[in-house]
Backbone as JSON, one array per atom type, in Angstrom:
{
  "sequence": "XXXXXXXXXXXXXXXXXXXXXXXXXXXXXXXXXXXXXXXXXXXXXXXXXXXXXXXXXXXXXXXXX",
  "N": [[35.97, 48.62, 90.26], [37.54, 50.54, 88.81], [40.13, 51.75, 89.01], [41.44, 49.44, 88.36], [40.77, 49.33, 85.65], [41.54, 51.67, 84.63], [44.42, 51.37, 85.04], [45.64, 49.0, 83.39], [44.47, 50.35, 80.79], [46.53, 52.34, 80.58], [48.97, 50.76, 80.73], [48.3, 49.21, 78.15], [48.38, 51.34, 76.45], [50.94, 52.14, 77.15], [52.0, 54.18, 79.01], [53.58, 56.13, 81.47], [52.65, 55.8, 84.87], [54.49, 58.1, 86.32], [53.83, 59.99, 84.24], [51.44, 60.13, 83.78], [50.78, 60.82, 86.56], [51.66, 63.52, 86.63], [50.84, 64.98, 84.64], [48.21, 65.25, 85.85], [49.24, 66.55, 87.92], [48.8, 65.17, 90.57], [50.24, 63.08, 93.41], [52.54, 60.97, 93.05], [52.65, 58.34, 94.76], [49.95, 58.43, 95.6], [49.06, 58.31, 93.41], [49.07, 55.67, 92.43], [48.19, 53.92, 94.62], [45.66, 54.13, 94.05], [45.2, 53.46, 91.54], [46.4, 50.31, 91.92], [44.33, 49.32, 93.35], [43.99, 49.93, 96.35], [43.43, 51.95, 97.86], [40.8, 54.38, 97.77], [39.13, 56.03, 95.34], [38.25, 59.42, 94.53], [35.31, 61.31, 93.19], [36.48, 63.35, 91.67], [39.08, 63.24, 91.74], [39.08, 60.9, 89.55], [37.72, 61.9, 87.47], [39.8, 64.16, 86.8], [41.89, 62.76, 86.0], [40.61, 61.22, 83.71], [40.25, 63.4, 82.14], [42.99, 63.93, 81.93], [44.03, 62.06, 80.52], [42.1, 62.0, 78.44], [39.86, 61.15, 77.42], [36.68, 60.02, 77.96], [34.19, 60.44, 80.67], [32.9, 58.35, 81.28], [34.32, 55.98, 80.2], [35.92, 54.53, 81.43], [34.19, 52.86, 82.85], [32.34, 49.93, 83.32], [34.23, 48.15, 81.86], [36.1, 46.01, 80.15], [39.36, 45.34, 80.21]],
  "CA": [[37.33, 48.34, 89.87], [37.82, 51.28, 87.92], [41.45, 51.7, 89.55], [42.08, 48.34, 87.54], [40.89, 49.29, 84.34], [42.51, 52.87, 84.0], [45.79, 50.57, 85.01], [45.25, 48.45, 81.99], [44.57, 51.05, 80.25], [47.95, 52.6, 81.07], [49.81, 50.0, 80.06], [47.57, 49.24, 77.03], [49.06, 52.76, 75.62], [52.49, 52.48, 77.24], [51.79, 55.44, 79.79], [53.9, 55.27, 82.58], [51.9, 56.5, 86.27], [54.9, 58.82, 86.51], [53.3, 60.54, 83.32], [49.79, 60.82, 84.19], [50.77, 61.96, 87.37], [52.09, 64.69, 86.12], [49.38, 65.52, 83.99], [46.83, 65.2, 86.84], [49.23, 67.02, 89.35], [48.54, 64.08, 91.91], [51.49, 62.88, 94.11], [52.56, 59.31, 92.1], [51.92, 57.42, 95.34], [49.02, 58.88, 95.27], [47.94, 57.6, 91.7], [49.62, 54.2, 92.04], [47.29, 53.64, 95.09], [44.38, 54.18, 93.46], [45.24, 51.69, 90.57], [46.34, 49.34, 92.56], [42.79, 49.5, 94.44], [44.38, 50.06, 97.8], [43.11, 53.78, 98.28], [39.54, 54.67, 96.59], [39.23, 56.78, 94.29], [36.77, 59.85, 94.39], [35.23, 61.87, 91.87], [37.0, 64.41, 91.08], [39.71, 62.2, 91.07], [38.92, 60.53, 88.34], [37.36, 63.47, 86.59], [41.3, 64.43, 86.16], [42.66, 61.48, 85.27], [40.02, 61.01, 82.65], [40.8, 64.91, 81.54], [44.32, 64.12, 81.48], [44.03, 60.86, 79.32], [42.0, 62.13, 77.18], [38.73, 60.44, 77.61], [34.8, 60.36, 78.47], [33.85, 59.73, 81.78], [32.46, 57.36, 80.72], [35.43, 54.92, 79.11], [36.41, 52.97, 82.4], [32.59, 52.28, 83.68], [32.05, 48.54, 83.19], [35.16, 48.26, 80.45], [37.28, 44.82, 80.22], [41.09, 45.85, 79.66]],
  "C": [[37.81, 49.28, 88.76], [39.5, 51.79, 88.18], [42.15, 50.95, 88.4], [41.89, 48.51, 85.99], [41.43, 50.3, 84.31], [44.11, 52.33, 83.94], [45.82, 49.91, 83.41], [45.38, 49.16, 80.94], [46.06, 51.77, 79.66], [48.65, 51.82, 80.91], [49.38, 49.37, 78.83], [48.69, 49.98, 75.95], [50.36, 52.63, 76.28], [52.53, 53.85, 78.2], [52.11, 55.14, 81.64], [52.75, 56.48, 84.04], [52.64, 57.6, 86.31], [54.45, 60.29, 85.78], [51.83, 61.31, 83.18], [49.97, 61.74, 85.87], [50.89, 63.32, 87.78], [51.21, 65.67, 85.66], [48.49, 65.95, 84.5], [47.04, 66.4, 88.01], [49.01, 66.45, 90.48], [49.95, 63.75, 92.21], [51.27, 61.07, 93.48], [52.47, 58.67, 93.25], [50.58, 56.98, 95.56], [47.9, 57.81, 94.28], [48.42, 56.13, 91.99], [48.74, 53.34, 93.47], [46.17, 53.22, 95.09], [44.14, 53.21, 92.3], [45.63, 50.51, 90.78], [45.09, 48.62, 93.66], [43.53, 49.66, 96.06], [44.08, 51.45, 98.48], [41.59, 53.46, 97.08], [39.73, 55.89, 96.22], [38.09, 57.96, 94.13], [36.81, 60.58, 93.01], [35.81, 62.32, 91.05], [38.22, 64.26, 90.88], [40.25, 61.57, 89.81], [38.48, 61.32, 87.23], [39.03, 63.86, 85.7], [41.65, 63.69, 85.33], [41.45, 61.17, 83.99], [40.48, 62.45, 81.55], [41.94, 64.1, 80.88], [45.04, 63.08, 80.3], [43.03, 61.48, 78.36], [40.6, 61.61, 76.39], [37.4, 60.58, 78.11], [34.88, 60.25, 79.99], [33.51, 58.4, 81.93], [32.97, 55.44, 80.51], [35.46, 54.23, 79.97], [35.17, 52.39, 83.21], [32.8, 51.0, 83.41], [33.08, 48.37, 81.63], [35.7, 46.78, 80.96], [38.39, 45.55, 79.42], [42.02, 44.09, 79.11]]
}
C-alpha cells in the first residue's frame, strides 16, 4: 500500500498530484492511479516520486500516514 501512504503523505504537506506530477514528468492520471491503488506501481516509479519529494526510498515502506 505504498500508493496510500505517498497519498497521505501528499496531503500531509499540502502537495497537490498536479505538482508532483510535474516534478516526476508522469501523466497526472497516471500518478493519481497509482495512489489510488488502482494501477501498481513499479520501481522506477517510485524511485521518481521519492526523488521528486524529496525522500529515502525508504520513507513509505511500512509507514502509517
Amino acid at each position: 500500500m505504498v500508493g496510500a501512504a505517498i497519498k497521505a503523505y501528499l496531503d500531509n504537506e499540502g502537495i497537490k498530484y498536479s505538482a508532483l506530477a510535474k516534478r516526476t514528468e508522469m501523466p497526472l492520471n497516471t500518478l493519481s492511479a497509482m495512489l489510488n491503488c488502482k494501477r501498481k506501481m513499479t520501481a522506477e516509479e517510485y524511485f521518481r516520486i521519492c526523488s521528486a519529494l524529496g525522500v529515502d526510498a525508504g520513507y513509505f515502506v511500512d509507514k502509517d500516514f
